[in-house]
Phi, psi and omega in degrees: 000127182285075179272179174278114127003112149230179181264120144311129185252183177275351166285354179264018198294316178268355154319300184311319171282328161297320221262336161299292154358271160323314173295341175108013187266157201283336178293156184244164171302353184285263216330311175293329180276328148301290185264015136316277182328300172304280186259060184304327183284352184261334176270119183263162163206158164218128182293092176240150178021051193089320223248131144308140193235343211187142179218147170202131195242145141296113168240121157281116166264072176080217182243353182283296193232137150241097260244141171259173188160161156068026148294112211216137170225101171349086187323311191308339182276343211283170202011053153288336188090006181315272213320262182015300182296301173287332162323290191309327199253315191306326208261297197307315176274024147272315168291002164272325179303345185083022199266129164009267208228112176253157193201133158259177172239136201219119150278142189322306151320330173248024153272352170284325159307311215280298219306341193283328198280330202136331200276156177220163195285142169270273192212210167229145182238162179246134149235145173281133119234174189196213161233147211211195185271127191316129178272030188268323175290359178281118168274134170258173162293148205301275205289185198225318178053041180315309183261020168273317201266345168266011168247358178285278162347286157328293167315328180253345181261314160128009161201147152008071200258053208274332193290316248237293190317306206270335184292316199303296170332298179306313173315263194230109153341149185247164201275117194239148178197084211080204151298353176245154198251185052225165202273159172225193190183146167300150180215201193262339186234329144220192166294218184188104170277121177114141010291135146246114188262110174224174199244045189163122143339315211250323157281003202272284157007302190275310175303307215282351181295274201357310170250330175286331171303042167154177229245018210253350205192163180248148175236113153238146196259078176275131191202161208269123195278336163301326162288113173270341182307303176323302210288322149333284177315335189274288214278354154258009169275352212081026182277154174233144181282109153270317173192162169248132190247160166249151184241172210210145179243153168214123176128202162285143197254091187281145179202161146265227155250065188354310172327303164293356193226113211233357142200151174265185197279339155149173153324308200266354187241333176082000000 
């Protein structure tokens, strides 16, 4: 079926949340609307008879690395060739950015695609969930210390999230220890640990009781299975291993330091 392209706008936002929803995925309307505010040039849809039908977002960190995310299909819709249609124009407007290294988190179901596309396995990422502190009870820090934290940031992811970074801030002050951060953020099925960047299990640590430092709410901790300190740290709050994804690359393979990176910014932001 021959469809249209089109730019997601902020009038789709609750569609776009129904269609995350349906799948049982975690964003809320803040979250869609965040990565308008981030990438407005990135975000795709396709459109059938009035309806979101299909979705797919780009977020460019600069020409070094870009997250691919928010591949979403309508049931009424599935196997049409939507998803497919929007990769191939997603992967076109990555090469007009001129970007590197583009990456995704692939469930054992979309990895055969994306592999038909170009992508190849990267690593393996895991998400935790568990029980934390209700997130109304959370104190964040007063001040933000934004461009301390975004060359922190850099250094362990391995580009430029400043923008993304700066949106995440406005949402919810991020949690500080030193040089180390992290951000949480609401969700439709839970809360959300990450990003957290630290130089050590033990600040990381401390960052993460906050939220994690009690029984009142549900949480997920998405983190790199190559950091065993993270993974040590997930299973001593009482986090459980849900489920595994691969993340997958194209292109040149940009990486920081993993080590420092002890949750990630979610699926869809990497």
């Amino acid at each position: 079926m021959s469809v249209a392209v089109r730019i997601l706008l902020p009038r789709d936002v609750p569609a776009a949340t129904e269609l995350s929803t349906l799948a049982g995925w975690n964003q809320t309307e803040g979250d869609w609307r965040m990565l308008l505010d981030v990438s407005p040039e990135g975000c795709f849809a396709i459109e059938h008879e009035g309806r979101l039908a299909a979705t797919t977002v780009v977020t460019c960190y600069g020409q070094e690395v870009a997250w691919l995310g928010m591949v979403l299909t309508h049931p009424d819709y599935r196997r049409r060739g939507f998803a497919r249609r929007l990769l191939e124009h997603a992967l076109e407007f990555a090469d007009s950015q001129h970007v590197q290294s583009l990456k995704l988190d692939a469930t054992d179901q979309g990895q055969p695609l994306y592999e038909s596309l170009g992508f190849r396995v990267e690593q393996e990422v895991q998400r935790w969930s568990g029980l934390g502190r209700d997130p109304a009870r959370i104190d964040a820090a007063g001040t933000c210390g934004l461009a301390q934290i975004c060359v922190a940031d850099r250094e362990a992811f391995g580009a430029d999230r400043s923008r993304l970074l700066g949106a995440l801030a406005g949402r919810k002050p991020p949690l500080l220890l030193r040089q180390n951060h992290l951000f949480w953020r609401p969700g439709v099925r839970a809360g959300y640990i990450g990003p957290c960047v630290a130089d050590g299990a033990e600040s990381a640590g401390t960052l993460i009781a906050q939220c994690a430092g009690g029984d009142e709410a549900r949480w997920f901790w998405d983190l790199l299975p190559a950091n065993e300190d993270a993974v040590a740290l997930a299973a001593a709050f009482g986090f459980h291993a849900e489920r595994t994804l691969m993340r997958m690359v194209r292109g040149v393979e940009i990486r920081g330091k993993d080590a420092r990176l002890y949750a990630l910014a979610g699926l869809e932001f990497g």
